[in-house]
C-alpha positions as CSV (number, residue, x, y, z in Angstrom):
1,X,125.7,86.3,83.2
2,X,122.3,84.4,83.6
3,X,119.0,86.1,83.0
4,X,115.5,84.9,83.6
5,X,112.3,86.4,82.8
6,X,108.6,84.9,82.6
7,X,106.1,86.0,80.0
8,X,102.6,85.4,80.9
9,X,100.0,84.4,78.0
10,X,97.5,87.4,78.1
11,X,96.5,88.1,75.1
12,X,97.8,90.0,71.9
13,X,100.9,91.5,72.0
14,X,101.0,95.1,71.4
15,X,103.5,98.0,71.0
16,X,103.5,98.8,74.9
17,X,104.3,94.9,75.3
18,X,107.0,95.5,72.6
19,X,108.8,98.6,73.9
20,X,108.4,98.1,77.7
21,X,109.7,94.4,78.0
22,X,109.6,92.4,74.6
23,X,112.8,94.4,73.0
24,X,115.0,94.7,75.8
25,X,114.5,90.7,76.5
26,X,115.4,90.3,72.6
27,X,118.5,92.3,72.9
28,X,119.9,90.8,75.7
29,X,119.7,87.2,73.9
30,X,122.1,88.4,71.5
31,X,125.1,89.1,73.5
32,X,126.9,86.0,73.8
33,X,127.8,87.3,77.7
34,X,124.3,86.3,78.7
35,X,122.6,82.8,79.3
36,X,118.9,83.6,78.9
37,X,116.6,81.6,80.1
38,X,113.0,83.0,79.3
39,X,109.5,81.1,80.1
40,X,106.1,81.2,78.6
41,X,104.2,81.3,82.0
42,X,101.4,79.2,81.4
43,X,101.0,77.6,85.1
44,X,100.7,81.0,85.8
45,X,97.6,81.8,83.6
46,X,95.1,79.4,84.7
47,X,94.8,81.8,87.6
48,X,93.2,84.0,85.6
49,X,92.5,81.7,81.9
50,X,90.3,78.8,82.1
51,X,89.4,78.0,78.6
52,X,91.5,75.0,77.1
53,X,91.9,76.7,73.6
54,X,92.1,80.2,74.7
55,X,95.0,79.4,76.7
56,X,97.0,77.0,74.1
57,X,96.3,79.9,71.5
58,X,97.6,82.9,73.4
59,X,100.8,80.4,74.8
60,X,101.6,79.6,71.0
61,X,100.7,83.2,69.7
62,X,103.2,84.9,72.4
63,X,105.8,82.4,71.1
64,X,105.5,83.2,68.0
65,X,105.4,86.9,68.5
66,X,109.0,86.9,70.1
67,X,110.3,84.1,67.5
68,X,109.4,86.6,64.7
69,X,110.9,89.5,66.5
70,X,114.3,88.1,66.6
71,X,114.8,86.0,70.0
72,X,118.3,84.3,69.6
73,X,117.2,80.5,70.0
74,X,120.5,79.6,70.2
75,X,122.0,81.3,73.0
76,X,118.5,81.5,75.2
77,X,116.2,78.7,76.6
78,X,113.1,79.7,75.4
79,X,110.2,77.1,76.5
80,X,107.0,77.0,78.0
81,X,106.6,76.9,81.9
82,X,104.2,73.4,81.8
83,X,107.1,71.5,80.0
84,X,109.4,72.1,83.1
85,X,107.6,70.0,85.9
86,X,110.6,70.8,88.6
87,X,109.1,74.4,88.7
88,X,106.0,73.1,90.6
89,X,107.8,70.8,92.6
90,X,110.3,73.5,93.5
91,X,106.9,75.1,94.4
92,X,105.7,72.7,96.8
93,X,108.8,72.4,99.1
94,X,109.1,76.2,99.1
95,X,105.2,75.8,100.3
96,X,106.4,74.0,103.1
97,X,108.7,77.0,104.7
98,X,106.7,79.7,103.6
99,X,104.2,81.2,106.2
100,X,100.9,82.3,105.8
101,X,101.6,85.9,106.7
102,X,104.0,86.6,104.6
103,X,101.7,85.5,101.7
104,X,99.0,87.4,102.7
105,X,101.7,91.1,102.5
106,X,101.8,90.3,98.3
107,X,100.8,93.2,96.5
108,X,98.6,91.2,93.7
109,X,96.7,89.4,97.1
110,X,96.2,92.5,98.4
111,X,94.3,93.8,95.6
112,X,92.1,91.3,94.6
113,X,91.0,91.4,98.3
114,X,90.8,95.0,98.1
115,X,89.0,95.0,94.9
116,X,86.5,92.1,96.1
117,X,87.4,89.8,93.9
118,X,84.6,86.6,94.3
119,X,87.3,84.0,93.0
120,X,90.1,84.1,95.0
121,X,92.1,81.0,94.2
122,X,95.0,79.3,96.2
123,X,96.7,79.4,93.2
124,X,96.7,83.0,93.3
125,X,97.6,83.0,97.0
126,X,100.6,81.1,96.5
127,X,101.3,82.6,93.1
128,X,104.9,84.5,94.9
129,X,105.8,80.5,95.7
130,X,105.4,79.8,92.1
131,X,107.1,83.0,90.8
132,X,110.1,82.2,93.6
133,X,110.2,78.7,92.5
134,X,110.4,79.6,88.5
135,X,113.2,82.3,89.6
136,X,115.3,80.0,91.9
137,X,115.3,77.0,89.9
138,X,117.4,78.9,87.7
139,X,120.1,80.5,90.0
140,X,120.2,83.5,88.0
141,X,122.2,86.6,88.6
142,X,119.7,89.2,87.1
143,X,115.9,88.7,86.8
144,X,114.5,91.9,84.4
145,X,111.7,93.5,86.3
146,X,109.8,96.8,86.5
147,X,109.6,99.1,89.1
148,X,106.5,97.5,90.3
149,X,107.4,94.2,90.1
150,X,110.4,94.8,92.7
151,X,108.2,93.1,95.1
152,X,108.6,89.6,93.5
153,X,112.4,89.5,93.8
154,X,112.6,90.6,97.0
155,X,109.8,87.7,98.1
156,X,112.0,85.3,95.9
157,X,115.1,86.5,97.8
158,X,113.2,86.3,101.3
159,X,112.2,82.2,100.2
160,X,115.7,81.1,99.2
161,X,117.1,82.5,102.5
162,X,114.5,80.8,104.3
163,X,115.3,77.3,102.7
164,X,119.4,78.1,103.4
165,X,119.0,78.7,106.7
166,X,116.5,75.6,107.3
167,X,118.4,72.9,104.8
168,X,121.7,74.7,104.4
169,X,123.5,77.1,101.8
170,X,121.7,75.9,98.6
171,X,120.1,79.3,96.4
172,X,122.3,82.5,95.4
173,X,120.1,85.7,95.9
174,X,118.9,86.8,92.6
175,X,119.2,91.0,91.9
176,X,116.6,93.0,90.3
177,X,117.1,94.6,87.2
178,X,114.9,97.7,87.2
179,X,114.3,98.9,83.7
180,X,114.4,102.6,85.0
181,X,115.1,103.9,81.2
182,X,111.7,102.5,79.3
183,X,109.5,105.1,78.8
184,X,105.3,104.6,79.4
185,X,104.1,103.7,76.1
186,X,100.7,105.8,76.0
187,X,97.8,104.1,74.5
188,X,95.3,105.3,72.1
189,X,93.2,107.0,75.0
190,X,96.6,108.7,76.5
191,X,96.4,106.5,79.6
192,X,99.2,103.6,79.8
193,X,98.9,101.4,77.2
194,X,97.1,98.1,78.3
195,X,95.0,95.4,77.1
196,X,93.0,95.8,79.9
197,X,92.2,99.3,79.0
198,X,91.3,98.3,75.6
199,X,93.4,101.0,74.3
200,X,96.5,99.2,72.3
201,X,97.9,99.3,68.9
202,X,99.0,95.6,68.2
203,X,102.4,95.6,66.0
204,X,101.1,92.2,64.4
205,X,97.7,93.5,63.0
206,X,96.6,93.2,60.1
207,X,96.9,96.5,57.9
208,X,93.7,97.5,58.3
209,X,93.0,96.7,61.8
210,X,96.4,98.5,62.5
211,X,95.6,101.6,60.8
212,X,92.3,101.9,62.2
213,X,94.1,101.6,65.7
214,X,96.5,104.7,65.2
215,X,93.4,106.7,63.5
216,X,91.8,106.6,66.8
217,X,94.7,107.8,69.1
218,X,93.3,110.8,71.1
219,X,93.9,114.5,70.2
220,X,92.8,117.5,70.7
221,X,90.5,120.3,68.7
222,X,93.5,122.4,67.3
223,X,92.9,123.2,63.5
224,X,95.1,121.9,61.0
225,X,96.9,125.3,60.1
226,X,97.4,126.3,63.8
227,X,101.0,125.0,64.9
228,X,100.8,122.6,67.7
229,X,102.7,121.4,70.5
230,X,104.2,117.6,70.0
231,X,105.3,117.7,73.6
232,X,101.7,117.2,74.9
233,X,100.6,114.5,71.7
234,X,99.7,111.1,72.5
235,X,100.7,110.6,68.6
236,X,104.3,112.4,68.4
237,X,104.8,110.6,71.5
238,X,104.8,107.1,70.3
239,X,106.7,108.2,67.2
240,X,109.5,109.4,69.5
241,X,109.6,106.2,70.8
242,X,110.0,104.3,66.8
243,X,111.5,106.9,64.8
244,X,115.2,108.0,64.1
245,X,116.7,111.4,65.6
246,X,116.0,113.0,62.0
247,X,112.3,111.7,61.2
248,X,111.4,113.1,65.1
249,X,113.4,116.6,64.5
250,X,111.0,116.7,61.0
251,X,107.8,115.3,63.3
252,X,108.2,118.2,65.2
253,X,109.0,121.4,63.0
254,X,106.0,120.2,61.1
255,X,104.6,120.0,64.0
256,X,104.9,123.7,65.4
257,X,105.2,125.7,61.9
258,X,101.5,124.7,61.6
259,X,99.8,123.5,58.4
260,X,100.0,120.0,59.6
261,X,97.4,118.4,61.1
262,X,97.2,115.5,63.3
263,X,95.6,113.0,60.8
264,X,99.0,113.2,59.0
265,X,100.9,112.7,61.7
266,X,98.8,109.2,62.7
267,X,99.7,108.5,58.9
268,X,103.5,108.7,59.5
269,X,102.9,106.9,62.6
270,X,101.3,104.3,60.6
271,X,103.8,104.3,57.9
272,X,106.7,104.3,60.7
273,X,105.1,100.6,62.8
274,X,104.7,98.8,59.4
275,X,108.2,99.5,58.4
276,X,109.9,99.2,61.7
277,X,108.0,95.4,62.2
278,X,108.5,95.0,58.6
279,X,110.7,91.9,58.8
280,X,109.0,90.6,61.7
281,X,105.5,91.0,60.6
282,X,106.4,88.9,57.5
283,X,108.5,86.1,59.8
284,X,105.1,85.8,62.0
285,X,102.7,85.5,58.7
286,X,105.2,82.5,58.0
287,X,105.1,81.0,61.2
288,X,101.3,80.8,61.6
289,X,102.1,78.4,58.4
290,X,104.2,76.6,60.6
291,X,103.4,75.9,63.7
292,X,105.5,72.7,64.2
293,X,108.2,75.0,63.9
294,X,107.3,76.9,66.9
295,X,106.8,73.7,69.1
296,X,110.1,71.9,68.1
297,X,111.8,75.5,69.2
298,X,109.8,75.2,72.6
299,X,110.7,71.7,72.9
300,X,114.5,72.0,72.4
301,X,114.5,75.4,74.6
302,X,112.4,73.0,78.0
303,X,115.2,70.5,76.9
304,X,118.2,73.3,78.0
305,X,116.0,74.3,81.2
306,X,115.7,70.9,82.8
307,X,118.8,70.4,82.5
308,X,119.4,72.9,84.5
309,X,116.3,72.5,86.7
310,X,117.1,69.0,87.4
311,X,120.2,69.8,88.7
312,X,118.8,72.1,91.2
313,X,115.6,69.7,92.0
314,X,118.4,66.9,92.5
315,X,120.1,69.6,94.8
316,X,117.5,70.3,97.0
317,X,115.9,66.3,97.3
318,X,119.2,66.0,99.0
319,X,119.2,68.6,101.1
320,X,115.7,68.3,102.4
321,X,115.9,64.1,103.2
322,X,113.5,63.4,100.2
């Protein structure tokens, strides 16, 4: 079975990062059914990231964050987006058959123009032609999205029929894989958890910075002796989400036989991230020492994707006359 998924470079990783997408791609590198092939979308980024050193830094810091969490380099291509030139010249001929129109219907165009964005790039217009390209390139059977992310398979699926029925039978439909079972991972604030709200707890902090980030998860007024309800707190609910079956059930009778207040539960909560990153909290310290490491790993993984790429580009030269 061949999986692809793109990571884009946008920032520090936190816990909703971890639990929404992050874990489920690490799993799936470790069952020797699947050939992963998983990209660190840094064509992607200059959209949005036009600092030189901001960009190289988040690339190599999101590499290193799923490196320490366990990735299986063995049985995944893991590499960065710019070291595979076939993508963007995938791109380009897919330019060619694509029309304005249909463009114009993506959800992330929509918006900016909605939102009144001032710079509206063509590289964001004709980001869907780059997603399609990055997808197709591949021939995977299952591309990993959420719910709303559907749209991007479905425009990937509408491009490779266009370019079979204009230069022949060439690109397998890719399917969806709609995470439907990962839960919202609430921020400190109770809204989703998102960099752009501001409102994360990053698994790699250090101590301190960590701890202060769970102190500051919302709750409400009730007094320590009162019991309280863990259905309804931002704080039991990301321990549900960490803990076993047994740490939750104690959670929760503390939880509603009162005498417990909610600065005790951020403590377990605390207590719970360190332990649970444990291992790959002290992997990342290491590879921040060793950043070599983390290139050679990106290296051999581009190595595996051309391969594959080039196959495909070679494919396709032929079928269009080029």
């Amino acid at each position: 079975m061949r999986i692809l998924s793109g990571m884009q470079p946008s920032g520090i990783a936190h816990l909703g990062n971890y639990l929404g997408a992050m874990r489920q791609h690490i799993e799936r590198t470790k069952n020797e059914q699947n050939e992963c092939f998983y990209f660190l979308a840094n064509y992607h980024a200059l959209t949005t990231v036009k600092d030189k050193k901001k960009l190289e830094e988040m690339t190599l810091n999101l590499a290193m964050d799923y490196i320490a969490l366990g990735i299986d380099n063995d049985n995944t291509a893991f590499f960065k987006q710019s070291d595979v030139p076939e993508h963007t010249e995938l791109c380009w001929i897919f330019n060619c058959i694509t029309h304005m129109g249909f463009l114009e219907r993506a959800h992330a165009w929509k918006d900016a123009k909605e939102k009144g964005k001032k710079e509206m790039s063509a590289g964001l217009f004709i980001y869907p032609i780059l997603q399609a390209a990055d997808i197709l390139i591949y021939k995977p059977n299952l591309v990993p999205v959420g719910q709303d992310q559907k749209q991007h398979i479905e425009m990937s699926r509408d491009i490779a029929e266009k370019f079979n029925q204009t230069w022949g039978e060439t690109f397998p439909l890719p399917e969806p894989l709609i995470e439907k079972s990962v839960a919202v991972v609430p921020g400190t604030d109770g809204e989703k958890m998102s960099k752009s709200y501001g409102n994360t707890i990053e698994m790699f902090a250090e101590e301190k910075v960590l701890k202060s980030q769970v102190m500051t998860i919302k709750t409400d007024s009730t007094p320590l002796e009162s019991p309280k309800n863990p259905d309804t707190c931002n704080v039991f609910k990301l321990y549900k989400l960490l803990a076993t079956e047994s740490e939750i059930k104690l959670m929760r009778e503390n939880y509603l036989k009162g005498g417990y207040g909610y600065g005790h539960a951020k403590t377990t909560l605390f207590e719970k991230i360190l332990e649970y990153f444990q291992d790959a909290r002290e992997k990342r310290k290491k590879l921040e020492n060793n950043k070599n490491y983390v290139e050679e790993v990106l290296k051999k993984g581009a190595l595996k994707a051309r391969k594959v790429a080039e196959q495909t580009i070679k494919e396709v030269r032929e079928k269009c006359g080029l």
